[in-house]
C-alpha positions in Angstrom: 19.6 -141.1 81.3 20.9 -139.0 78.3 23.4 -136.8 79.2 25.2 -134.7 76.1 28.6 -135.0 76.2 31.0 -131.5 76.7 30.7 -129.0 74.1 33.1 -126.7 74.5 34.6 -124.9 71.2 31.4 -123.7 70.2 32.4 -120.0 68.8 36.0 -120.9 68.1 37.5 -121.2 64.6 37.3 -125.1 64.7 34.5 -125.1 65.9 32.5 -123.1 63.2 34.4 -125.9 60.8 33.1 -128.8 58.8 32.8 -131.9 61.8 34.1 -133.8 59.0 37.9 -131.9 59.1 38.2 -132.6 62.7 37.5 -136.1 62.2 40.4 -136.3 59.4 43.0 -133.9 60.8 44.0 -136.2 63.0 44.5 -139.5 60.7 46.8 -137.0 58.2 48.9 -135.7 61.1 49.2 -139.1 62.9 50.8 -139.7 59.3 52.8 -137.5 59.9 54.6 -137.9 63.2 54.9 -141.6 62.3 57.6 -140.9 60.2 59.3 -138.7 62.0 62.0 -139.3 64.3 64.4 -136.9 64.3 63.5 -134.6 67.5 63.8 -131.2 64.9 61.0 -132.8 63.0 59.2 -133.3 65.7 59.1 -130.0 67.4 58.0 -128.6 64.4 55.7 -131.1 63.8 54.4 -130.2 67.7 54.4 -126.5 66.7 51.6 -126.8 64.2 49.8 -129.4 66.2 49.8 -126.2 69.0 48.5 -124.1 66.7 45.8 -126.0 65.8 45.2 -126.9 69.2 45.0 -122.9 70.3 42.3 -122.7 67.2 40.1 -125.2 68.7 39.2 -122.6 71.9 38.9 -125.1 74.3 38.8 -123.4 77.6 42.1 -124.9 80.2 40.0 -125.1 83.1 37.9 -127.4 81.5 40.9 -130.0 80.0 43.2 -129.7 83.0 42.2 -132.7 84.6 42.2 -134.5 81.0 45.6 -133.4 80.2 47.0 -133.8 83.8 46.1 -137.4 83.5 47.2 -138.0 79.8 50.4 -136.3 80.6 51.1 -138.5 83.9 50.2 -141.3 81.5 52.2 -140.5 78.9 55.5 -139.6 80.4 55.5 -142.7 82.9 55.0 -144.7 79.3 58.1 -143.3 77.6 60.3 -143.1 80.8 60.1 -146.9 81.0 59.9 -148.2 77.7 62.6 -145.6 76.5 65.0 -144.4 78.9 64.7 -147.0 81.9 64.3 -150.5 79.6 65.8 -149.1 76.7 63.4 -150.5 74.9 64.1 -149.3 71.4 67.5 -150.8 70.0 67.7 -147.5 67.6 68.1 -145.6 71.1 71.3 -147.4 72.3 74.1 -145.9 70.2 76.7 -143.7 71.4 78.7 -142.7 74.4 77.2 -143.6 77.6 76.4 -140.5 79.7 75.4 -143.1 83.1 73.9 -145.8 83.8 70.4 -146.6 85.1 71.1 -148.4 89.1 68.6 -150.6 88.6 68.1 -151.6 85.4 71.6 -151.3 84.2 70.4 -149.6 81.2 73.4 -147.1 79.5 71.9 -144.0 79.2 73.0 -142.1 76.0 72.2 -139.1 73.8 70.5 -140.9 71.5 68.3 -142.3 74.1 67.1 -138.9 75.4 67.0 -137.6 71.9 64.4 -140.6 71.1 62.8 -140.5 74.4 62.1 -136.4 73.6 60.6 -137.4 70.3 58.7 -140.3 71.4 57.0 -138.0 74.1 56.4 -135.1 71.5 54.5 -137.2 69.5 52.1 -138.4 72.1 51.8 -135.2 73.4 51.0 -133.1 69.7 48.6 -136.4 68.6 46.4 -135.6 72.2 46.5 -132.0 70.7 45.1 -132.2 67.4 42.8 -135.0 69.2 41.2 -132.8 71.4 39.3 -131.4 69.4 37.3 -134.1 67.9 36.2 -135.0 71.9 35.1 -131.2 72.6 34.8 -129.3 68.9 32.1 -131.6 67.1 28.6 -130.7 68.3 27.0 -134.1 69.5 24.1 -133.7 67.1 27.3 -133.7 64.3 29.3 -136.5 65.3 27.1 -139.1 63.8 26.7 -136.9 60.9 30.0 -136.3 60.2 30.8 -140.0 60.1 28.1 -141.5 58.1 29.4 -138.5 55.5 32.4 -139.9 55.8 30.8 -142.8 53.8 31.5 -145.1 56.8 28.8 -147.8 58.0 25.8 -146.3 59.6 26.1 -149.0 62.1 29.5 -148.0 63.1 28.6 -144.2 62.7 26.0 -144.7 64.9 27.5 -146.5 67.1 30.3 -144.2 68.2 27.7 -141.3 68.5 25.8 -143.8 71.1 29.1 -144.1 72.8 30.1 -141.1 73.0 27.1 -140.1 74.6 26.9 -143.1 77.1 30.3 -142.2 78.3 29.1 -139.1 80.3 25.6 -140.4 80.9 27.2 -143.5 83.3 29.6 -140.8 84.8 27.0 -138.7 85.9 24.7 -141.9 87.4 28.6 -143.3 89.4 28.3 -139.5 90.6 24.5 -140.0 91.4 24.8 -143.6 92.7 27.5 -142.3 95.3 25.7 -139.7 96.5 22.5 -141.9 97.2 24.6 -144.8 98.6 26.5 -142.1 101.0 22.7 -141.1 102.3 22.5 -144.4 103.1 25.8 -144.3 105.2 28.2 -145.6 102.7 31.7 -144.7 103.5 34.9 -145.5 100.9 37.2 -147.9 102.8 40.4 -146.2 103.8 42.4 -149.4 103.8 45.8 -149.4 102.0 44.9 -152.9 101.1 43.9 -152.5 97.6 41.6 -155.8 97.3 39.8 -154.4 100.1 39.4 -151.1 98.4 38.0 -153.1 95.8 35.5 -154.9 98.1 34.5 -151.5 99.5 33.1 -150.2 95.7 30.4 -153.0 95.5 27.5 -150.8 96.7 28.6 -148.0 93.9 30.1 -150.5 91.2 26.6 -153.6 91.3 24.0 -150.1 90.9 25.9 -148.6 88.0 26.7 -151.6 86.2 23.2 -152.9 86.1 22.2 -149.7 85.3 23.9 -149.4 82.0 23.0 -152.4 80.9 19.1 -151.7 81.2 19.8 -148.4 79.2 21.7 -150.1 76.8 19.4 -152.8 76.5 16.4 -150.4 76.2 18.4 -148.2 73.5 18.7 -151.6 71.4 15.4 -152.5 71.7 14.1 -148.9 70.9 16.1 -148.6 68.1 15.3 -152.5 66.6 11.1 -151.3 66.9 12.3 -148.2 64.8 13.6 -150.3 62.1 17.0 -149.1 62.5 19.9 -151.5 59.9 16.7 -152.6 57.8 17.4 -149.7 55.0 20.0 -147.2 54.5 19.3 -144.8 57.1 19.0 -140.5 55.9 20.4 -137.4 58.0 18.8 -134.5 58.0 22.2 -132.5 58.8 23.6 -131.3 55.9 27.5 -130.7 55.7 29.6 -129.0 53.7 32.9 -128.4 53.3 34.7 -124.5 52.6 37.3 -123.1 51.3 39.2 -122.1 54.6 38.3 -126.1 55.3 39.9 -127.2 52.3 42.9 -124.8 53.0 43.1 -126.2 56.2 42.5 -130.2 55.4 45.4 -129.4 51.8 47.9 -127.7 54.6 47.6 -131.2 57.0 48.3 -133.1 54.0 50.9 -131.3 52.8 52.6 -131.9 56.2 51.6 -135.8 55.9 53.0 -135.9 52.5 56.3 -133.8 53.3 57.3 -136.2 56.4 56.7 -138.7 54.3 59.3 -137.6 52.1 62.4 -136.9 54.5 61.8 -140.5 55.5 62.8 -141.7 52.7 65.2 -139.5 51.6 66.7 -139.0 54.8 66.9 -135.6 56.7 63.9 -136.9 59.8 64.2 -140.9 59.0 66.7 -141.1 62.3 67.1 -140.4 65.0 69.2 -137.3 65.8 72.4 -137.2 68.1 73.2 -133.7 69.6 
C-alpha cells in the first residue's frame, strides 16, 4: 500500500519555497533557542518562530489533533522535570513562593521563569518543525535531502519513511474495520494488560503486513540496482532570493543568540 503522506501548504509562502530551507530552518533556529534562557529571549525567539509558522498556511483543523497531543506532551514534560522535581539546579535560587506537598520541592521565581522558557522552546521548535512534516511535497523530500549532499541511502531512506508512516496508519484503520466485520470488539477492561491482549487480532495483521511491504520494497529496490552507483534526481532545486533572505534572517537569529550567551544579556535565567 502507498499512501502519500499530508500535503497541506501547497499555495502558501513556504510552500512555493526551496524544500531545501525548510529542511535547514529548523537546525539554525534550534541553534538558537539553545542558547537562550532568559524567558525575554525566548518570547521573542517564539514570536518569529509564529511568524514563520503563520507563513507555512497549514490549515488548524488539520494539526489540531497533532498539536493537542504535542502540547499535552510537552507541558506534562516540563511540569515534572521543572517545577515538581526541580530538576534543573539553575531553577532553585531565590525566595520560595510554596512548596510542592508531595515532592517537597521549593517553588521559586526562578523555577517558573525556567519552566516558562523551557516550555517556549518546545513549543516554537514544533512550530518551525511543522512545516517540514506538511510544506515539502513528498516527491521533494528525497530531493531536497540528497541536495543537501547527504547519503542517498539516508536520503532515501527518510523519504521511504515518511511515506510508510501513513501507509501502516491507513491498513490499522483498514485492519480494524475488517476485524470488526468479523465481530471484533475492543475490550472495555480497565485492566491495561488485558487491553493489550484484546489488540492481538488488529496488532498480529498489521505488523506482518509491514514487514511483507518492507521486505518487498527492499527487494524491488536491490533488482533495480539501487546503492550500486551514485543515484541522479530528475528534480531540480533551486534556491531564490526571498529564500536566501529568509535562510540569512534565521541565521542571523542563530548567530545573535549565540552572542548574548556569551556576553551575557539571555545566558541566564531571568528573575522577575
Amino acid at each position: 500500500m502507498d499512501i502519500t503522506p499530508r500535503y497541506l501548504g501547497s499555495g502558501s509562502f513556504l510552500g512555493r519555497r526551496d524544500p531545501r530551507l525548510l529542511l535547514l530552518v529548523p537546525v539554525l533556529y534550534l541553534v538558537a533557542v539553545a542558547n537562550v534562557a532568559d524567558v525575554r529571549g525566548m518570547l521573542l525567539c517564539t514570536a518569529i518562530a509564529w511568524l514563520y509558522y503563520l507563513a507555512a498556511g497549514i490549515p488548524w483543523r488539520e494539526v489540531r489533533a497533532n498539536w493537542a497531543l504535542l502540547l499535552t506532551f510537552t507541558l506534562i514534560l516540563v511540569v515534572v522535570n521543572s517545577v515538581v522535581t526541580g530538576a534543573d539546579t539553575r531553577a532553585g535560587t531565590g525566595p520560595a513562593l510554596f512548596t510542592i506537598p508531595i515532592t517537597g520541592t521549593a517553588m521559586t521565581w526562578t523555577t517558573l521563569s525556567y519552566a516558562v522558557t523551557t516550555l517556549l522552546r518546545y513549543i516554537s521548535l514544533s512550530m518551525v518543525s511543522f512545516p517540514v512534516a506538511f510544506n515539502i511535497a513528498p516527491s521533494d523530500l528525497g530531493t531536497a535531502l540528497a541536495r543537501l549532499r547527504l547519503s542517498q541511502r539516508l536520503a532515501y531512506g527518510v523519504d521511504l519513511t515518511f511515506r510508510f508512516l501513513p501507509s501502516t496508519a491507513a491498513a490499522l484503520r483498514e485492519t480494524i474495520d475488517a476485524q470488526r466485520v468479523r465481530g471484533y470488539e475492543h475490550s472495555r477492561s480497565r485492566n491495561p494488560f488485558r487491553k493489550l491482549l484484546s489488540l492481538r487480532p488488529v496488532v498480529v495483521p498489521v505488523t506482518v503486513n509491514a514487514l511483507i511491504d518492507a521486505e518487498d520494497t527492499v527487494n524491488a529496490m536491490d533488482l533495480r540496482g539501487f546503492g550500486a552507483k551514485h543515484r541522479t534526481w530528475m528534480r531540480e532545486l533551486a534556491f531564490g532570493r526571498t529564500d536566501y533572505l529568509v535562510l540569512a534572517g534565521f541565521a542571523v537569529l542563530a548567530g545573535a543568540m549565540t552572542a548574548t550567551k556569551i556576553l551575557g544579556p539571555f545566558g541566564e535565567v531571568w528573575t522577575p
